[in-house]
C-alpha positions in Angstrom: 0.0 0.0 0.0 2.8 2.5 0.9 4.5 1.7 -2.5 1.8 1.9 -3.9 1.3 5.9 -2.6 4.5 6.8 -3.0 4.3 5.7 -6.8 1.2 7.6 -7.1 2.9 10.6 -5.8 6.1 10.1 -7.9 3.6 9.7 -11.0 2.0 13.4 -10.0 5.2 14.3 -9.4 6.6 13.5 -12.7 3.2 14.9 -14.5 3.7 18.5 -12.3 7.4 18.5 -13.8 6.6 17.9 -17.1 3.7 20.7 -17.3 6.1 23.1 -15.3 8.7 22.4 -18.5 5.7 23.2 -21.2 4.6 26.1 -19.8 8.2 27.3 -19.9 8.5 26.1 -23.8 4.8 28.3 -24.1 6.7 31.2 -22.7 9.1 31.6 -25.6 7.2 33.9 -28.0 8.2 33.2 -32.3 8.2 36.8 -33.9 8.3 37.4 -37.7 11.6 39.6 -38.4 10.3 41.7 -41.4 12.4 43.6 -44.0 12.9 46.8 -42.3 12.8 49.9 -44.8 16.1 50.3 -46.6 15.3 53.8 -47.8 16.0 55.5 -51.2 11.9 54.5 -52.2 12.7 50.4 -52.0 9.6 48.4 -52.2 11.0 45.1 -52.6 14.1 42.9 -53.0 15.5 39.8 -54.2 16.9 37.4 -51.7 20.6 36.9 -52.9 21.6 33.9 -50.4 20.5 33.2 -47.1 22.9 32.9 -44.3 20.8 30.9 -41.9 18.8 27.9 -42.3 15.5 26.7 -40.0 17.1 25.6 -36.8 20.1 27.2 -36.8 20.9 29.7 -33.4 21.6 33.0 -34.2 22.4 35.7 -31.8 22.0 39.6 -32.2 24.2 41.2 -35.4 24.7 37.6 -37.0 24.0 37.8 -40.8 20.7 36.8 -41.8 20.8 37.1 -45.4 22.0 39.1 -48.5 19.5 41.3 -50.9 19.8 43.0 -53.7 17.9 46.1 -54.7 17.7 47.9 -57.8 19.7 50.4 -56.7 22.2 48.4 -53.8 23.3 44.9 -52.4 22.4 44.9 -48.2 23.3 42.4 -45.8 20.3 42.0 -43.2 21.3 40.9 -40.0 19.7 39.9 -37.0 18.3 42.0 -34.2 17.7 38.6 -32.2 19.0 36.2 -30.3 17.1 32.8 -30.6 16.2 30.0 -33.4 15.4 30.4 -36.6 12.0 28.6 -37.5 10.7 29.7 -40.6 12.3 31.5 -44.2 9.6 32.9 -45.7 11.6 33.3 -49.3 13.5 31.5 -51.4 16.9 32.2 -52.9 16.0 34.8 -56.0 12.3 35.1 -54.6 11.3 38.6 -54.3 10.7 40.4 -50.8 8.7 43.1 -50.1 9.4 45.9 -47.1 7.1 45.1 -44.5 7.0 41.5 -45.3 8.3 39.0 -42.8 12.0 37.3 -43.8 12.3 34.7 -41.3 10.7 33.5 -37.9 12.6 33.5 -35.0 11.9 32.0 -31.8 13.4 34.3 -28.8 15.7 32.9 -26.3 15.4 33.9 -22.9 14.2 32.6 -19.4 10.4 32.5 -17.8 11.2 35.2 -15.9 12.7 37.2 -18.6 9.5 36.9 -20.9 6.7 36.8 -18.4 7.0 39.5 -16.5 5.3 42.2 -19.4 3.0 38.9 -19.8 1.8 39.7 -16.5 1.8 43.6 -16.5 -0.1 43.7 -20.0 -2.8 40.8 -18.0 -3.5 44.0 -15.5 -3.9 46.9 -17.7 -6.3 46.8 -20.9 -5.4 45.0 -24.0 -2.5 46.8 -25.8 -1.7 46.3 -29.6 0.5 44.0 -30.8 4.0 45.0 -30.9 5.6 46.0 -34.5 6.8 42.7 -35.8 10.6 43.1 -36.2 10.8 44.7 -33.3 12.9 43.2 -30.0 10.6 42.7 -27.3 11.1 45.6 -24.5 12.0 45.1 -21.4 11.0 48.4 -19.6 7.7 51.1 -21.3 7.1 54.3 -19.9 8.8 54.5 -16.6 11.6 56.9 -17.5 14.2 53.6 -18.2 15.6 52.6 -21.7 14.6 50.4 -23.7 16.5 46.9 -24.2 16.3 43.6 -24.3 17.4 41.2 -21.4 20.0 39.8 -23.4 21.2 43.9 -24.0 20.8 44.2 -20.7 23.5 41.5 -19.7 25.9 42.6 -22.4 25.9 45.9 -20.9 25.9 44.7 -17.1 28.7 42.3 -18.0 31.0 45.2 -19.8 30.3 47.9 -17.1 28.0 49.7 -19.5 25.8 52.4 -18.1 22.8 51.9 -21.1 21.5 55.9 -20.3 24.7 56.8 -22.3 24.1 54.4 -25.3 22.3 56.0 -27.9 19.8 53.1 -29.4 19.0 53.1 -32.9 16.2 50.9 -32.8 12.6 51.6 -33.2 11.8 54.7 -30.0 15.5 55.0 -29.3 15.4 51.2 -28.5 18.9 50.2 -27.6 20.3 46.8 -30.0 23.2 44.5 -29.7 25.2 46.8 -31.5 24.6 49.8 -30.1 26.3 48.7 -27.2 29.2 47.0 -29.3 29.8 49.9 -30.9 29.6 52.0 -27.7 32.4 49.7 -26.7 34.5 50.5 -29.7 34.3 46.9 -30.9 32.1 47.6 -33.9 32.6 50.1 -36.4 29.4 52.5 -36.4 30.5 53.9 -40.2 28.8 50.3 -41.9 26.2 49.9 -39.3 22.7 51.3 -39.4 19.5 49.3 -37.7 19.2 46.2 -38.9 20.9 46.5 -42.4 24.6 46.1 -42.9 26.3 47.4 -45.9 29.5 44.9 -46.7 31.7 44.3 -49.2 33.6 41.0 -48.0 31.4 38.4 -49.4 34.1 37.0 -52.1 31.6 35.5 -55.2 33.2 32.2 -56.8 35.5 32.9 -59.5 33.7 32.4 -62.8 34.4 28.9 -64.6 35.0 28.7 -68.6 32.4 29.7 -70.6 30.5 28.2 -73.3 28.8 29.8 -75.6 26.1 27.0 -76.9 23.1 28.0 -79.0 19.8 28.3 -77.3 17.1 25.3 -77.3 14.5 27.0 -76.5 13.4 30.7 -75.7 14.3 31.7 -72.5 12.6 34.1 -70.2 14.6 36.0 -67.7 13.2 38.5 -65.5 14.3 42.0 -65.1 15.9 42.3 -61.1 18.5 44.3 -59.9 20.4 47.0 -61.0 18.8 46.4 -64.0 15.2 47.7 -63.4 17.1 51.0 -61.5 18.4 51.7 -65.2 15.3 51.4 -66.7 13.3 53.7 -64.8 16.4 56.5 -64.8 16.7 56.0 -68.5 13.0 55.8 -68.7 13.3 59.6 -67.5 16.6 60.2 -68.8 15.4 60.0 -72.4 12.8 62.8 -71.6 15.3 65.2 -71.6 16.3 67.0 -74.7 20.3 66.2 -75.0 22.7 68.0 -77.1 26.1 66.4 -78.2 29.7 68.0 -78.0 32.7 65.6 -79.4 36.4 66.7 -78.8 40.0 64.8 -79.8 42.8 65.1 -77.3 46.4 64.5 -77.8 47.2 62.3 -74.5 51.1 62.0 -75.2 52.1 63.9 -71.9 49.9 61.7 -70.1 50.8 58.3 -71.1 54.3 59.3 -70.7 53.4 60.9 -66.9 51.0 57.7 -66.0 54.1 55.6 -66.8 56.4 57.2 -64.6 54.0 57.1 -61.7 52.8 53.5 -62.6 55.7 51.8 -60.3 55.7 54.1 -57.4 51.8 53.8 -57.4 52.5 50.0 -57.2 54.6 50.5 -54.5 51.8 52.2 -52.6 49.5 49.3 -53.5 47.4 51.3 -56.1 46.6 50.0 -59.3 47.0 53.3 -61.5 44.6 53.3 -64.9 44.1 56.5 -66.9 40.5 57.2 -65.1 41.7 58.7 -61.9 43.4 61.5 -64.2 40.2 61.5 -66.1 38.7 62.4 -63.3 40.7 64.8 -61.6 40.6 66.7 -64.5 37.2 66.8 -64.7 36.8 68.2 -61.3 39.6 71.0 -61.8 37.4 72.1 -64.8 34.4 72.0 -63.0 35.4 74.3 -60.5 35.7 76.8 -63.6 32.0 75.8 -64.0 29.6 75.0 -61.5 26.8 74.8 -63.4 28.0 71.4 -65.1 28.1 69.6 -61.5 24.7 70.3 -60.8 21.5 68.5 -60.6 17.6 70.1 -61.0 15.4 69.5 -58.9 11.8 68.0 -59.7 9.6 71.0 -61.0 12.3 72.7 -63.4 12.4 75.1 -60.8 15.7 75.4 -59.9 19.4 74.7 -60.8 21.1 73.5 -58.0 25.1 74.1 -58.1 26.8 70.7 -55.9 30.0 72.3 -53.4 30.9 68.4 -53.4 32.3 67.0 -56.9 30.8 63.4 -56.6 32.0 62.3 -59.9 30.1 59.1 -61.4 31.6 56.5 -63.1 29.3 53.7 -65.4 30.4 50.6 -64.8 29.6 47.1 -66.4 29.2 44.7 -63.9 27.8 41.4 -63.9 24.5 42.1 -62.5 24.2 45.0 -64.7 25.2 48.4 -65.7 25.6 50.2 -62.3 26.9 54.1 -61.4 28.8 54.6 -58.2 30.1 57.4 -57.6 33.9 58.8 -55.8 32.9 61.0 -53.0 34.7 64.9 -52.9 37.0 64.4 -56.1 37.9 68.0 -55.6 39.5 67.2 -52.5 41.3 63.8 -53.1 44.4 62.7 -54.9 45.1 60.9 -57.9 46.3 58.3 -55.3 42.9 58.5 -53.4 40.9 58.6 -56.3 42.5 55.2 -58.3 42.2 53.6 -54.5 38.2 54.4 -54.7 38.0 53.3 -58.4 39.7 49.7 -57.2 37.3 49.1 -54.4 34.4 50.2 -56.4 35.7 47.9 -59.1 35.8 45.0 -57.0 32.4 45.2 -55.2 31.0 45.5 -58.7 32.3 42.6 -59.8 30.8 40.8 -56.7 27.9 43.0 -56.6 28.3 44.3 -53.7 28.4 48.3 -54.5 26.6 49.8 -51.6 23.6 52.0 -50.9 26.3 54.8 -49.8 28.2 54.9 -53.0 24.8 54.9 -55.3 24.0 58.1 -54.3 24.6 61.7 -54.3 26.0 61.8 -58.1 26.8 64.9 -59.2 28.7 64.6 -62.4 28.9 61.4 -64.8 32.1 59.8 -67.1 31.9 56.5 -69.3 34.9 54.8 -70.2 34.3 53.1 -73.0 37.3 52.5 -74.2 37.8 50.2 -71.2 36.0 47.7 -73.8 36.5 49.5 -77.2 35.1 51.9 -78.5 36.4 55.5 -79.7 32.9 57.3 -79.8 29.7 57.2 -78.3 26.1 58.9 -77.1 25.8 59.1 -73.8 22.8 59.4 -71.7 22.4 62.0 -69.2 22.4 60.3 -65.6 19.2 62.5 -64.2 18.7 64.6 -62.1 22.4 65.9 -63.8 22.7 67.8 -66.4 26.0 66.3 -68.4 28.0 63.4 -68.8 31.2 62.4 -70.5 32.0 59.0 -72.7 35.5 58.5 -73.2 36.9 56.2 -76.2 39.7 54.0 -76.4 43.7 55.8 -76.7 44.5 55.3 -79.9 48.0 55.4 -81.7 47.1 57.3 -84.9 49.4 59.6 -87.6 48.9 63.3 -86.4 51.0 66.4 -87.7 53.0 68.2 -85.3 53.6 72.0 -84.9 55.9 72.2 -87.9 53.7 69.8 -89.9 55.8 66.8 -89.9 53.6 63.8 -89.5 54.2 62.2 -86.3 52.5 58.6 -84.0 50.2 60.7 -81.1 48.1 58.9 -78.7 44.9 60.1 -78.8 41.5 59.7 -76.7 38.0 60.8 -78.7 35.3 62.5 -75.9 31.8 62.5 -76.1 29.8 64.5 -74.0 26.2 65.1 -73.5 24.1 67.5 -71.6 20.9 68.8 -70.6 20.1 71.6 -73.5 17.1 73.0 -71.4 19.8 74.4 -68.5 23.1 73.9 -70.5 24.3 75.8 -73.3 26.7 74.7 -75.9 29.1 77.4 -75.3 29.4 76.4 -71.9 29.7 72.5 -72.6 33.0 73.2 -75.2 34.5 75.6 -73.0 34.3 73.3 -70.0 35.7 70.8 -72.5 38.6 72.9 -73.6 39.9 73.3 -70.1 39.2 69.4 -69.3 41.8 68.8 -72.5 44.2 71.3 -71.6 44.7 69.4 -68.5 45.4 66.0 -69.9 47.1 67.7 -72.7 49.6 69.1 -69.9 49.3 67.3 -66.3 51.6 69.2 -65.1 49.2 72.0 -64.8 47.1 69.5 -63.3 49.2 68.0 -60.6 50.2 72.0 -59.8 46.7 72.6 -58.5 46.4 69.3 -56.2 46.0 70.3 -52.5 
């Protein structure tokens, strides 16, 4: 009979334990982390690659996935820690702001989770938190608001989180907030829960064949891609005018050569373009009006301090336009550095949101491929652009008219006839060649 009890009692025992341990499991609330709004008028994106599969852990700041816009690639990373239990998308599926990305379980204790369970039981019914949100530990009381897991990052550093300034939704303090308060993230490629990166390293490309088509094939328009066709869309609705010029580039292959080893020993890959550039910018502080953009009603010219010269690049994904921030105040050196990186995250497609951007001024070197002349398209809301052709080694007579081998580059430029004259389009052209034509003049005026 006693046995008998005390089994009985082991069994309720065992039954109390077991619903103690569900109620727990109930306690752990799944939220849906949406795509958060990446700005710039994104609606939706294509889901690159994901970096998390269901089940995996993941923990505040891990990388969730990659994206690509039609204007940038963005790394989304988590603003959770927890289990993943649900992708909503598959690789090159489309996803929309607002929409939910992936499920993720929270981690945290009873205690952790049920205490607002309890306060919200008391009070009337409140709406449901903002999915993508992190749940909040503190509401109205004067505290901040953070997580538990926050919380313990910052408890276990010394961290006083009154002097963290949280980026999350209502000053909400993240994961990295703290890091970065700490120093041991960088807060320049950080923003919410969006990470621009550049180290994702795309496999090298494998020999390619270049078999007939069976069959049509349909391939939809993603990417930088549909950016380009609704800025040429517009582009094209602006009357252009054409200015073509012929430049004698002599001094600067013979300059670029000198420089080519000492760049090398700097770890720059020196091309043509940065001096391209740089003379560009010199001749646009002669006139302002070419490094300008208009603003949406025709109302206004508006005359950019900051030369943020363009350059069209062909990248795998697409024709894409980055541009190199304050030309007027970098090198040749600092400018051929920015052309390398840019190159490279083309090639990966992984130009960010940053360097999309704030264009002020646009050059095309098509040459790079093969051409000598070309129509290009105005870049809108600028007003001109620049193709430059191949350097060719052609006969050319010299100043006592003895025929003489002269390396020359053909321009093409194009600008915006409603606010642009032709006058001022050849005379910003003239000074532009008198640069190249003697970078010695140039490389006077760096600062």
């Amino acid at each position: 009979m006693m046995a008998a009890r005390l089994l009985g009692t082991s069994s309720k025992l065992a039954k109390l334990n077991m619903h103690f341990h569900t109620a727990r499991v109930a306690f752990l609330p799944i939220v849906q982390f949406k795509l958060s709004d990446i700005g710039e008028g994104i609606a939706e994106v294509q889901v690159k690659e994901w970096y998390v599969k269901e089940g995996d852990t993941i923990s505040q700041f891990d990388k969730v996935c990659e994206v690509q816009s039609d204007k940038a690639a963005v790394t989304i990373s988590s603003r959770y820690d927890g289990v993943v239990r649900k992708l909503y998308h598959d690789v090159d599926g489309m996803a929309r702001v607002g929409q939910a990305l992936i499920d993720v379980e929270i981690e945290g204790s009873v205690q952790e989770e049920e205490q607002p369970k309890k306060e919200a039981s008391k009070s009337t019914p409140q709406p449901s938190k903002e999915a993508g949100s992190a749940p909040e530990s503190t509401q109205s009381d004067g505290k901040v608001l953070a997580t538990p897991a926050v919380r313990r990052i910052a408890i276990e550093n010394k961290v006083k989180l009154s002097d963290v300034r949280g980026s999350g939704r209502e000053g909400r303090i993240l994961k990295e907030d703290v890091l970065k308060f700490l120093g041991q993230v960088s807060a320049d490629h950080v923003s919410g829960s969006t990470n621009i990166r550049t180290t994702h390293q795309a496999p090298s490309p494998g020999a390619k064949s270049y078999e007939p088509l069976k069959e049509d094939v349909s391939v939809p328009i993603r990417g930088y891609t549909r950016a380009m066709i609704k800025t040429m869309t517009e582009a094209l609705k602006i009357p252009h005018f054409g200015y073509n010029e012929e430049i004698n580039v002599d001094a600067l292959v013979k300059i670029r050569g000198e420089m080519k080893d000492f760049a090398k020993e700097r770890h720059v890959k020196l091309s043509y373009m940065p001096f391209f550039i740089k003379a560009a910018s010199l001749a646009l502080l002669e006139f302002p009006g070419l490094n300008a953009t208009t603003d949406d009603k025709l109302e206004h010219v508006i005359h950019k301090a900051s030369h943020n010269i363009c350059l069209a690049m062909d990248t795998p994904g697409g024709l894409v336009v980055p541009n190199i921030k304050n030309c007027e105040q970098r090198s040749i050196f600092e400018i051929a550095q920015e052309i390398n990186r840019l190159m490279e995250a083309g090639k990966r497609q992984q130009i960010g949101r940053e360097d999309l951007v704030g264009g002020t001024f646009t050059l095309s070197n098509i040459g790079a491929i093969g051409g000598t002349y070309a129509s290009p398209v105005i870049f809108p809301p600028q007003v001109a652009i620049g193709a430059i052709g191949k350097i060719e080694r052609l006969p050319r007579f010299d100043r006592h008219d003895n025929v003489i081998a002269a390396n020359v580059i053909k321009v093409s430029w194009c600008a915006d006839h409603r606010v642009v004259d032709g006058a001022t389009m050849a005379r910003f052209s003239n000074r532009w060649k008198f640069y190249l034509e003697h970078p010695s003049a140039m490389l006077a005026q760096l600062k």
